[in-house]
N, C-alpha and C positions, 0 to 999 in steps of 0.2 A: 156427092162428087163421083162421078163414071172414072173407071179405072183407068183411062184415056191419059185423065187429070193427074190422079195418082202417079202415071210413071213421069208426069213431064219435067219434077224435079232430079229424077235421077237420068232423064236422058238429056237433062242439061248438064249435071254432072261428069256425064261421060263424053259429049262439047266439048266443056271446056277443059280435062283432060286431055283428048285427043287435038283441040286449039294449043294446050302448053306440054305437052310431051316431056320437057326440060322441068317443068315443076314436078309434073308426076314421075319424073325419074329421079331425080332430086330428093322427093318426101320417101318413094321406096327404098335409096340408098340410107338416108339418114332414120328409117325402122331397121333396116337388115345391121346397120351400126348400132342402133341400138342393141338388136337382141345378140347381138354379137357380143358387147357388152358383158349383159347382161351373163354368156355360156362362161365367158373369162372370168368373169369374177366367179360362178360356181366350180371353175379346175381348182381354182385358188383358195377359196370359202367356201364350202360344202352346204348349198342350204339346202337342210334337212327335209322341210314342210311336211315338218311334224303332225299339223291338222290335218293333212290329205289321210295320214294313216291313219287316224282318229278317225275320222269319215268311213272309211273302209273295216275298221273293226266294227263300228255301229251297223255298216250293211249286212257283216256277216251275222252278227249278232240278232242283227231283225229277222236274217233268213232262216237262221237257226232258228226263229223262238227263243233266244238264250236270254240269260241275264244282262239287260242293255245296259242299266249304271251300276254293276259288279266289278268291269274290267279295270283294266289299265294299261296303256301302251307307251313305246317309246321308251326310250331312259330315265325320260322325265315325268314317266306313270303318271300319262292325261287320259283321265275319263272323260265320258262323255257328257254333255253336259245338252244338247239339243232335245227338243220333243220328240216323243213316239212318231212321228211324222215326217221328221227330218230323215231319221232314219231309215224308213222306207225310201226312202228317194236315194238315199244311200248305198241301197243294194244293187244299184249300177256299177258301182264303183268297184264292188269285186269280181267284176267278170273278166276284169286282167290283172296283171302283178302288181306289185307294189311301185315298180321301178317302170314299167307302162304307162300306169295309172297317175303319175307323178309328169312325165311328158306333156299327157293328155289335159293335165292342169294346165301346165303355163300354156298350150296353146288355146287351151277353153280362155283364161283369162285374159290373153292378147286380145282375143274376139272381141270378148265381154267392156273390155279398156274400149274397143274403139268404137262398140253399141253404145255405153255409156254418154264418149263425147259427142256421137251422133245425138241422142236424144236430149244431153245439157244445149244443143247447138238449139235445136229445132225449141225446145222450151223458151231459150232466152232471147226468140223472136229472131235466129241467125241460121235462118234455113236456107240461105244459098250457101254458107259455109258446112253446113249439116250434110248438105249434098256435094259434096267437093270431096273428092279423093283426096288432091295431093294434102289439104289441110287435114282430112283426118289419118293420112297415113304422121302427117308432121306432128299433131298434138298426142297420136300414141306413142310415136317414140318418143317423146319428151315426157308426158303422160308417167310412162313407165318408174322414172326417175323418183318422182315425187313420191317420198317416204311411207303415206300408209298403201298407196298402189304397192309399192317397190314388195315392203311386207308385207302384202295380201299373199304376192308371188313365190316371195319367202316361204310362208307359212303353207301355201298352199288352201286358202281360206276361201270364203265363198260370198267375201262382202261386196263384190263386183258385181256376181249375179245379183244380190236383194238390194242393191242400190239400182239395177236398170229395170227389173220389177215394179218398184216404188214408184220412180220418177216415170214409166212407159205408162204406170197407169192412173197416177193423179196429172200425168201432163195431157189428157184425152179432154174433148171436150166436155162441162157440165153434160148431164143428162146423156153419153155415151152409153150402150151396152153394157152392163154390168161394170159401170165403173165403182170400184173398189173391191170386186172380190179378188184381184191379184196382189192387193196389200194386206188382206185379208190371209191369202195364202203364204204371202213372204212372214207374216206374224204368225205363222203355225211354223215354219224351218226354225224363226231364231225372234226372240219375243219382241225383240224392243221396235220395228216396223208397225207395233197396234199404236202407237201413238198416232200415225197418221189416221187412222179413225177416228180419233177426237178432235185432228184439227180439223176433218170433213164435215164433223159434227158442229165443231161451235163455227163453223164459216156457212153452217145454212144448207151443206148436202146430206139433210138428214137421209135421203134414200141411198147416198154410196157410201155413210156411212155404217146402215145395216146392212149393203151389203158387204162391206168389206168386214163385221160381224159374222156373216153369214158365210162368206170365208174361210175364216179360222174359226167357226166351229166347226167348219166341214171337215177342218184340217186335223182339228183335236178328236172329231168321231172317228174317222177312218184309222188316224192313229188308234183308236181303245178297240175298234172292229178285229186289227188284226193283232195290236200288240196290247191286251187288255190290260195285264199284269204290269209292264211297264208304265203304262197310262197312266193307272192309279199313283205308283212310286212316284212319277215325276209330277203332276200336277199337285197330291197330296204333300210330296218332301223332296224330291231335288230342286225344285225349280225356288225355293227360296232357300237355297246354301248357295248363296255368292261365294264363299269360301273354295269350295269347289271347282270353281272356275279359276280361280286364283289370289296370289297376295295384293291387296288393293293399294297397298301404300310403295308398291316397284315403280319405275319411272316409265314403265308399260304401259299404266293406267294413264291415258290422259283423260280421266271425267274429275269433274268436282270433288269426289272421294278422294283419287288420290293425290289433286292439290292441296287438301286441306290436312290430309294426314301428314306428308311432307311438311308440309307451310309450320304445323304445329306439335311435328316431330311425334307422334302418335301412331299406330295403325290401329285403333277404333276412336276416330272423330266423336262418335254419337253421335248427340244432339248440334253442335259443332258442325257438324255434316249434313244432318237431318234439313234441319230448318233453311240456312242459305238454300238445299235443294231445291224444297220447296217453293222456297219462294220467286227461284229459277224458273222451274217449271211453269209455273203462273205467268210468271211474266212473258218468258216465251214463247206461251199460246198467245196468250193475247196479243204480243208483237205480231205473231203469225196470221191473228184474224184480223188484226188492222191493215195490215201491208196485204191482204186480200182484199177484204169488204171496200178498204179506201181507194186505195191502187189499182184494184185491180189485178196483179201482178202474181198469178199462180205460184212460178218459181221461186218467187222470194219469199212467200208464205211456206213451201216445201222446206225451202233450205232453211229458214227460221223454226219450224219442227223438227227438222232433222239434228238441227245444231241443238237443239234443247233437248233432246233425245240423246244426244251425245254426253250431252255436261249433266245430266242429273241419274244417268243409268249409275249402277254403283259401280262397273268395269266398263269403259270402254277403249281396249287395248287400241294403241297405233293404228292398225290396222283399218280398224272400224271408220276412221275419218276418211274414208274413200268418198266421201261428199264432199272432198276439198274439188273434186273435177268440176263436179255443176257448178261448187261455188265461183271458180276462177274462170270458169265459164261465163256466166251473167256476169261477173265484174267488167271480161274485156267486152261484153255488149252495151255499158254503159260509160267506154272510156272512151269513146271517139271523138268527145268535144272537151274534156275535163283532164288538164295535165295532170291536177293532184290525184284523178282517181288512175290514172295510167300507172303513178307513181306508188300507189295502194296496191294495185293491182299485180307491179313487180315484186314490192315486199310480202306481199301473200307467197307468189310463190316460189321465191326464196327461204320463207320460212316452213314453208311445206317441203321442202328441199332439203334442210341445211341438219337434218337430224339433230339436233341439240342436245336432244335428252339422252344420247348416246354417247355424246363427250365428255359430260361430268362424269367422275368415276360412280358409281354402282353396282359394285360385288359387295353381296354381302350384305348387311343392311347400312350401309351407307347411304342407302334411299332417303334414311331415316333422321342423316345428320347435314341434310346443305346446309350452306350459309345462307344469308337472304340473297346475295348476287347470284346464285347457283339456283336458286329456285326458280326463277322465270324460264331458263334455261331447260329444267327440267321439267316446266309443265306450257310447252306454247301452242297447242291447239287448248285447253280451256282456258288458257288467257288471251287467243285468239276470239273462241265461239263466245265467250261473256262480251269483246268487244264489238264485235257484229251485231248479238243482240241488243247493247243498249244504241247502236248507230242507228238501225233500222226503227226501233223505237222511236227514235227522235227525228227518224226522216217525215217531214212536211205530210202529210196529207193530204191529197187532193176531194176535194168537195163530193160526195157520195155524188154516182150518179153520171160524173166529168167522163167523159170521154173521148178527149184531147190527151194526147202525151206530151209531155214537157221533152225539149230537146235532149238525144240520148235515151230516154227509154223506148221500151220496145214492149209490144205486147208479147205477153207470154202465153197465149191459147189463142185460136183461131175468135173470130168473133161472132158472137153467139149472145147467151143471155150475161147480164151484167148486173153485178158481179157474178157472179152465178158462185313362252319361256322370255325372257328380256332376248333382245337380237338389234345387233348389229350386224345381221347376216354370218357370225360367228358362234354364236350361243344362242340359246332359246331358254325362257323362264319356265319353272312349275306353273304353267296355266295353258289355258285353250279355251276356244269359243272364238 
């Protein structure tokens, strides 16, 4: 493709823009409300983003050579919990104040929100909307709202960037330029992205799956080159103290762990926990490499790792579900013929919305005592991600090979080879990551 071709989506963009002036003023007014928003409720509720200064201690700390998992910051003395490598990348972070550098966030993440729904656009086969201003000035400022965005922004956290990582580079086509070492590298900032290696694996791109291998070893030497001492501690012994990161059974954790602790009034499930994981995890690849090898359908192979990567990690705080955008994404690219999925697709993001797990009380370990009414309540994204993956499981298969789309789908890659602290923006829990 000549670069000619490359701009001709985005000078259509700027077309039809310049054809609706009223829309594109419209979508800028209803972002500058949003972030508007967004400053009032921080005059009024102070959020803290507590991980931006976690972030910024580990920069200093790498630059120093100092003790990286020694520290502690904040009030709520969070260590650090990332690889020697993360940290390096961190040492940007100190080159202004704390209260700068906190700025510099939400507008990096604004960015990052609307790179996001650009690339969920362009994935789920809706690249004249990928290419539209005023649409994606609209889905960021609504974007923003949705509960683990909102607490990305909150926290200050960085699951915006390694979700448009992930998805920028298993949405490229088969046999791209070193496709998979940028999943590669998001699995050396923060571990749980090497799952996508396995799904490139068991779906037949053995070569992006070593490179995306090839990646995060790159990511793990350079970390022991410069921070050797570090290296050893955390791959020898922090990086298996989940504890560390935080209490698994707060209504924070939405993975498997902390439904089951709750569900069973516990905070160590054990085996309880262990085994459903398990058996999770299994299932979810293999969802993942059906709805690829069958379908065809890249993005719904991603979002089915991702969601399985969600529910079976032992933590994966609110926040983490910033894959609710791609998901809500491909849902409205397959709602244009089907009222029920229109009507799915509303209560998705409602319930990505409506913070639930904030309204049951939980101070204290009252995590520990719902009712059974009160539990679903406090765990609806792994009572969401377990019901996508058994849907997707059970969705029909088309005949290896088909390459016909049933009405409403949409390819998801150009065509080529085939297949080929607790917060309610008031408090924050003992945790980080």
């Amino acid at each position: 493709m000549s670069a000619a071709d490359g701009m001709r989506p985005w000078r259509g963009a700027w077309a039809l823009s310049i054809a609706s002036p009223r829309r594109l003023v419209c979508a800028a007014a209803l972002l500058l409300a949003s972030f508007a928003g967004l400053y009032v409720l921080y005059r009024f509720h102070p959020l803290s983003m507590s991980d931006i200064a976690v972030y910024q201690a580990e920069g200093e700390a790498a630059a120093a050579r100092g003790d990286l998992y020694g520290f502690t910051v904040t009030k709520w003395n969070l260590p650090a919990t990332y690889p020697p490598f993360a940290a390096l990348l961190f040492i940007l972070t100190t080159w202004v104040s704390l209260s700068t550098l906190k700025v510099v966030c939400v507008l990096v993440n604004a960015a990052l929100l609307a790179l996001l729904v650009h690339l969920s656009c362009k994935a789920a086969g809706l690249r004249r909307v990928a290419y539209s201003a005023p649409a994606l000035l609209t889905a960021t400022a609504l974007g923003l709202w949705l509960e683990p965005v909102f607490q990305t922004f909150a926290f200050g956290q960085i699951n915006l960037a390694l979700t448009c990582l992930v998805l920028w580079d298993l949405s490229r086509p088969d046999g791209a330029r070193g496709k998979g070492f940028v999943t590669g590298i998001a699995a050396g900032i923060k571990l749980t992205p090497a799952i996508f290696a396995v799904y490139l694996l068991i779906t037949g791109r053995v070569k992006a799956a070593f490179t995306a291998l090839a990646g995060f070893v790159f990511s793990a030497v350079l970390g022991w080159l410069v921070l050797p001492e570090a290296s050893v501690e955390f791959w020898t012994r922090r990086m298996f103290e989940t504890g560390r990161v935080g209490l698994a059974w707060i209504v924070d954790n939405q993975s498997l762990q902390g439904l089951i602790s709750r569900v069973l009034h516990t905070p160590e499930p054990g085996l309880l926990w262990a085994v459903p994981t398990a058996l999770t995890a299994a299932a979810g690849l293999w969802t993942a490499r059906r709805i690829y090898l069958r379908r065809g359908l890249e993005i719904w192979g991603v979002l089915a790792t991702a969601v399985t990567a969600l529910l079976v990690s032992p933590i994966s705080w609110s926040h983490h579900w910033v894959w609710c955008v791609p998901l809500l994404i491909a849902l409205a690219a397959h709602t244009r013929r089907s009222p029920w999925r229109r009507a799915l697709l509303a209560a998705l993001a409602v319930a990505f919305t409506l913070r639930t797990m904030w309204i049951v009380p939980h101070a204290g370990d009252l995590d520990l005592r719902f009712s059974w009414w009160q539990q679903p309540l406090a765990a609806p994204y792994p009572l969401i991600g377990l019901t996508l993956l058994a849907v997707l499981a059970s969705w029909s298969p088309r005949p290896a090979g088909a390459l016909t789309e049933e009405p409403g789908d949409v390819p998801s890659r150009p065509a080529g080879r085939m297949p080929k602290p607790r917060t309610d923006a008031q408090e924050l829990p003992a945790r980080t990551g």
